[in-house]
C-alpha positions as CSV (number, residue, x, y, z in Angstrom):
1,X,8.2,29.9,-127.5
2,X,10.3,32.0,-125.1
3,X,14.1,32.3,-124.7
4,X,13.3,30.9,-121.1
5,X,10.8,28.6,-120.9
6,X,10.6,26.8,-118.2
7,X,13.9,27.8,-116.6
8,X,13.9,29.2,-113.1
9,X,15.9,32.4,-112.2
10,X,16.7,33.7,-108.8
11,X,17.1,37.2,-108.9
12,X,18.1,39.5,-105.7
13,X,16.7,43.0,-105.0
14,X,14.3,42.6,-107.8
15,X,11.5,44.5,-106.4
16,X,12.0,47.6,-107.8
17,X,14.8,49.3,-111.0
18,X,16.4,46.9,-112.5
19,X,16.1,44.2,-110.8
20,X,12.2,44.5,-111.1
21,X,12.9,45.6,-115.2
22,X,15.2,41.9,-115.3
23,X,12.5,39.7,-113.5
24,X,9.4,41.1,-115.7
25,X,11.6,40.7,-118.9
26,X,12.5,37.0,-118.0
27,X,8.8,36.3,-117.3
28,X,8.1,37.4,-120.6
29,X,10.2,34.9,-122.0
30,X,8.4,31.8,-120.3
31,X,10.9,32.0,-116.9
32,X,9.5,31.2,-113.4
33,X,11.0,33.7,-110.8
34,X,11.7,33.7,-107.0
35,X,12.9,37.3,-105.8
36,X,14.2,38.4,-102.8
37,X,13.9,41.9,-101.0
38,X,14.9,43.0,-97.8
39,X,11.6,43.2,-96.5
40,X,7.7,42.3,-97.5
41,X,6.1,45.9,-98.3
42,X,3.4,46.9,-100.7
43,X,6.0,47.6,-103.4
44,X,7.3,44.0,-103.5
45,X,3.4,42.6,-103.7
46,X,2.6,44.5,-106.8
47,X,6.2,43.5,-108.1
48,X,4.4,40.0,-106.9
49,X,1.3,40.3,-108.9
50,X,2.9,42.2,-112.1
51,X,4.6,38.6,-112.2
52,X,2.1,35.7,-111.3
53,X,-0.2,37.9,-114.4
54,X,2.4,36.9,-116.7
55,X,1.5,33.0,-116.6
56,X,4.9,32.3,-114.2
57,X,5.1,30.4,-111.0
58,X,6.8,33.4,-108.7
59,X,7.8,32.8,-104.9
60,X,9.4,36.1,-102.9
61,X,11.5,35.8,-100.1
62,X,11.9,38.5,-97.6
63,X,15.4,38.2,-96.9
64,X,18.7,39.9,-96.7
65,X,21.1,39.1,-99.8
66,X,24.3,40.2,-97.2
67,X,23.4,37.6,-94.7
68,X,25.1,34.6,-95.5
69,X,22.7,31.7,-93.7
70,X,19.5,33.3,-94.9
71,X,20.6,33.1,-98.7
72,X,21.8,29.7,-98.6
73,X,18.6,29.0,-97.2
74,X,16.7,30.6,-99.7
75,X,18.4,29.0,-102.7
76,X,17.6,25.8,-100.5
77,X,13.8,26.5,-100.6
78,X,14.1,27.5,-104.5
79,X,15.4,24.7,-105.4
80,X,12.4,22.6,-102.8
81,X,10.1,24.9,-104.2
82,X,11.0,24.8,-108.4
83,X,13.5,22.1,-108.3
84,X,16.4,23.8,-110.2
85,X,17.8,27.0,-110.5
86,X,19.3,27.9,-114.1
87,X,20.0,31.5,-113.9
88,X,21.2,33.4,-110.5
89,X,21.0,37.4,-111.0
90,X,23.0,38.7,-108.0
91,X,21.3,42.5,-108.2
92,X,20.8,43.4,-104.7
93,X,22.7,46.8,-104.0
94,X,22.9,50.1,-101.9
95,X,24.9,53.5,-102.3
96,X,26.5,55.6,-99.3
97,X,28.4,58.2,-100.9
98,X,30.7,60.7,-99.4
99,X,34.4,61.3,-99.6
100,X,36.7,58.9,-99.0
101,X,38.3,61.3,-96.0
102,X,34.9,62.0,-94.7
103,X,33.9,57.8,-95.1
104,X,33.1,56.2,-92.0
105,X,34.5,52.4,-91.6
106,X,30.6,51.7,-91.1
107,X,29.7,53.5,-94.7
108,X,32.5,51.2,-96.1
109,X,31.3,48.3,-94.5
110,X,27.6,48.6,-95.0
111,X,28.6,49.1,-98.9
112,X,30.8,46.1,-98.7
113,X,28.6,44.0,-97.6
114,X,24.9,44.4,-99.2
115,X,26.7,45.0,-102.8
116,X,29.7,42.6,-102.7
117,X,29.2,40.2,-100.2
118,X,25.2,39.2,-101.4
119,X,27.0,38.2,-104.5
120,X,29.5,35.7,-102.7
121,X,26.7,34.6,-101.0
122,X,24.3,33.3,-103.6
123,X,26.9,32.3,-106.0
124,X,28.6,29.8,-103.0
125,X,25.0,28.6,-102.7
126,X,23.8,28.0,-106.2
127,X,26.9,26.3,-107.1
128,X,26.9,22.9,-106.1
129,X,23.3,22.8,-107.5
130,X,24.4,24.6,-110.9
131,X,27.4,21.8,-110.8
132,X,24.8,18.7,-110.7
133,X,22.9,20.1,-113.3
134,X,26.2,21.0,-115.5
135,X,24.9,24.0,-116.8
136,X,23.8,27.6,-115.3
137,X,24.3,31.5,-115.9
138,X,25.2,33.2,-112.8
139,X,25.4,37.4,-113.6
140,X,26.1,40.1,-111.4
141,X,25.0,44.2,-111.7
142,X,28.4,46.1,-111.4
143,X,28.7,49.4,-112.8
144,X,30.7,51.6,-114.9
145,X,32.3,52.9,-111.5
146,X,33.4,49.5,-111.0
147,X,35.3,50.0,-114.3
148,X,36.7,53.8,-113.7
149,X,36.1,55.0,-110.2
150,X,34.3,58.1,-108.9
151,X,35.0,60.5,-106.8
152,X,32.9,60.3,-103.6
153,X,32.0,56.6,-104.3
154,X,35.6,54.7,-102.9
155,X,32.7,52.4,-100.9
156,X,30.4,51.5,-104.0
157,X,33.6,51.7,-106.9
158,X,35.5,48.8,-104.7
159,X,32.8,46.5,-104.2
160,X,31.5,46.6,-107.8
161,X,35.1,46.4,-108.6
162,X,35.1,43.2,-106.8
163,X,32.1,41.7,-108.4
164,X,34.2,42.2,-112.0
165,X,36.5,39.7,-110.2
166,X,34.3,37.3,-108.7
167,X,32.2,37.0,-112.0
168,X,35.4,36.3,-113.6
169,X,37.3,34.0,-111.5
170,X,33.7,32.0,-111.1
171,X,33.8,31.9,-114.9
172,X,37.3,29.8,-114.7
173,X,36.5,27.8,-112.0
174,X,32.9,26.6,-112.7
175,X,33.4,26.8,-116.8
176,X,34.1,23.0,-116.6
177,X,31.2,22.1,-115.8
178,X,29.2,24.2,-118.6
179,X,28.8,27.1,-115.5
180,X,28.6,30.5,-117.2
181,X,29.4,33.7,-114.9
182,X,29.2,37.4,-116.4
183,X,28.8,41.1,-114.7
184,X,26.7,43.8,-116.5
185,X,28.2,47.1,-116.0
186,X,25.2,50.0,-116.4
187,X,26.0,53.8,-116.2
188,X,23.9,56.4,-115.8
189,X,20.3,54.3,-115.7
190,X,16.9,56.2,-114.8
191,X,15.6,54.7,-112.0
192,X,13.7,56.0,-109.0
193,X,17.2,56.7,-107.5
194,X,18.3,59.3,-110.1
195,X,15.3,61.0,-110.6
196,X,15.3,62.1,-107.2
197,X,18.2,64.3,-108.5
198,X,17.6,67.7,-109.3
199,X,17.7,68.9,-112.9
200,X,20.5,70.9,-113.0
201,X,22.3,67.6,-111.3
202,X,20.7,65.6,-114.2
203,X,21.8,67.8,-116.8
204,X,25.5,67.5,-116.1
205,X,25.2,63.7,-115.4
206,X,23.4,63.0,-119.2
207,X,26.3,65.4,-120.7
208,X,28.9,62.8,-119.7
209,X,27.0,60.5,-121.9
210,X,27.4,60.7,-125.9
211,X,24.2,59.4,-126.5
212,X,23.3,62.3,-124.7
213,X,20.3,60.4,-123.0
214,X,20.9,58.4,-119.4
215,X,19.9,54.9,-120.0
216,X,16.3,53.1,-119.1
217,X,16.2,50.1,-116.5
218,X,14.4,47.6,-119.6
219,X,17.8,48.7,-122.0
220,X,19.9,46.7,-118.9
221,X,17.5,43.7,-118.5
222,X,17.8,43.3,-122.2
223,X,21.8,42.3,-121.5
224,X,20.8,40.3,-118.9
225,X,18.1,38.2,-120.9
226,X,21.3,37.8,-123.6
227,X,23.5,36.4,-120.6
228,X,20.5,34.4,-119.1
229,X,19.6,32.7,-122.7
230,X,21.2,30.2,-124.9
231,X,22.0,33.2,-127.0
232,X,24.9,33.7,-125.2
233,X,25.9,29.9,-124.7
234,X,30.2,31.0,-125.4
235,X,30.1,34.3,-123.1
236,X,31.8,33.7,-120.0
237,X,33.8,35.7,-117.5
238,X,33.1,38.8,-119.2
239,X,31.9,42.5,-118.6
240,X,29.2,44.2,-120.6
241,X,29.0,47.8,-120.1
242,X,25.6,49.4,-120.9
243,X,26.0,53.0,-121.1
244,X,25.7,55.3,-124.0
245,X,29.5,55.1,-124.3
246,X,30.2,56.6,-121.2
247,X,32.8,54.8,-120.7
């Protein structure tokens, strides 16, 4: 028996990092899984086929998270497609980092949108379906910027900032009705993103960790398998920080 069985979890971005790390992990634990990317490559169908060989029904939509007409219409096929939705991961997200005096209103509003806005989006459109059922975990990827700020990141810090406080003010609004709403706040994780960096660049980020280590993408999708599971049937409108003690 699996923590998930036979639950369906919507998961945004998931075709690669942690998104990909969260979907395999659920699947694992008996969940089907529809995924959404921005567009239909060969990384997303082996994503695709890493799932379907788990035993899981899987759908994948090509679709952007920021758009607000194309995810209500893809939480409209899920729920044609599997019936329900019981867990929404809202993990779609971008970086565009340069100082704020050197940030261009586009940089801040490209940021904005793909990392904040996706998460409006597909928690407005899972909720009346979440509210029927009377019961759902809705969980959102901030990050320990979100928490603290960084310099060079004013674009990415505000709108993980802002998922803190929609995760939290969902929690009290949709709490009645047995709704749970969390955000997972990662720090330095190693995905394809930070090994691009150079290793003198690495070196100084994993220093600023205590654990001395940066963090892997399955440690994150761990949290997220707590907050998607019965296990964590009384956590709501909290943050979870996993990052060495980073922060």
């Amino acid at each position: 028996m699996g923590l998930l069985d036979g639950k369906t979890a919507l998961i945004t971005g998931a075709a690669r990092g942690i998104g990909k790390q969260i979907a395999l992990l659920f699947a694992k634990e008996g969940c089907n899984i529809a995924f959404t990317d921005i567009e239909r490559n060969e990384t997303v169908d082996a994503t695709q086929k890493e799932l379907e060989a788990l035993g899981v029904k899987v759908r994948v939509y090509a679709s952007d998270a920021a758009d607000y007409d194309a995810a209500h219409a893809v939480v409209e096929d899920v729920i044609k497609e599997f019936g329900r939705i019981d867990i929404l991961v809202n993990n779609a997200g971008i970086t565009r980092d340069t100082l704020l005096m050197r940030m261009s209103e586009e940089l801040w509003d490209e940021v904005i949108r793909v990392n904040l806005k996706s998460a409006f989006n597909f928690t407005h459109a899972v909720t009346p379906y979440m509210m029927r059922q009377r019961s759902g975990s809705i969980m959102s990827l901030s990050s320990v910027v979100g928490l603290n700020g960084n310099a060079g990141q004013a674009n990415y810090a505000a709108s993980k900032a802002g998922i803190i406080a929609l995760m939290k003010t969902t929690a009290k609004e949709l709490g009645p009705r047995g709704i749970r709403a969390n955000a997972i706040a990662p720090g330095f994780i190693l995905t394809d993103m930070t090994k691009a960096l150079n290793e003198e660049t690495l070196k100084q980020f994993v220093s600023m960790v205590p654990m001395r280590r940066g963090g892997q993408p399955e440690e994150v999708a761990k949290v997220a398998l707590f907050l998607a599971s019965d296990l964590s049937s009384y956590v709501s409108g909290q943050v979870i920080q996993v990052n060495g003690a980073m922060a």
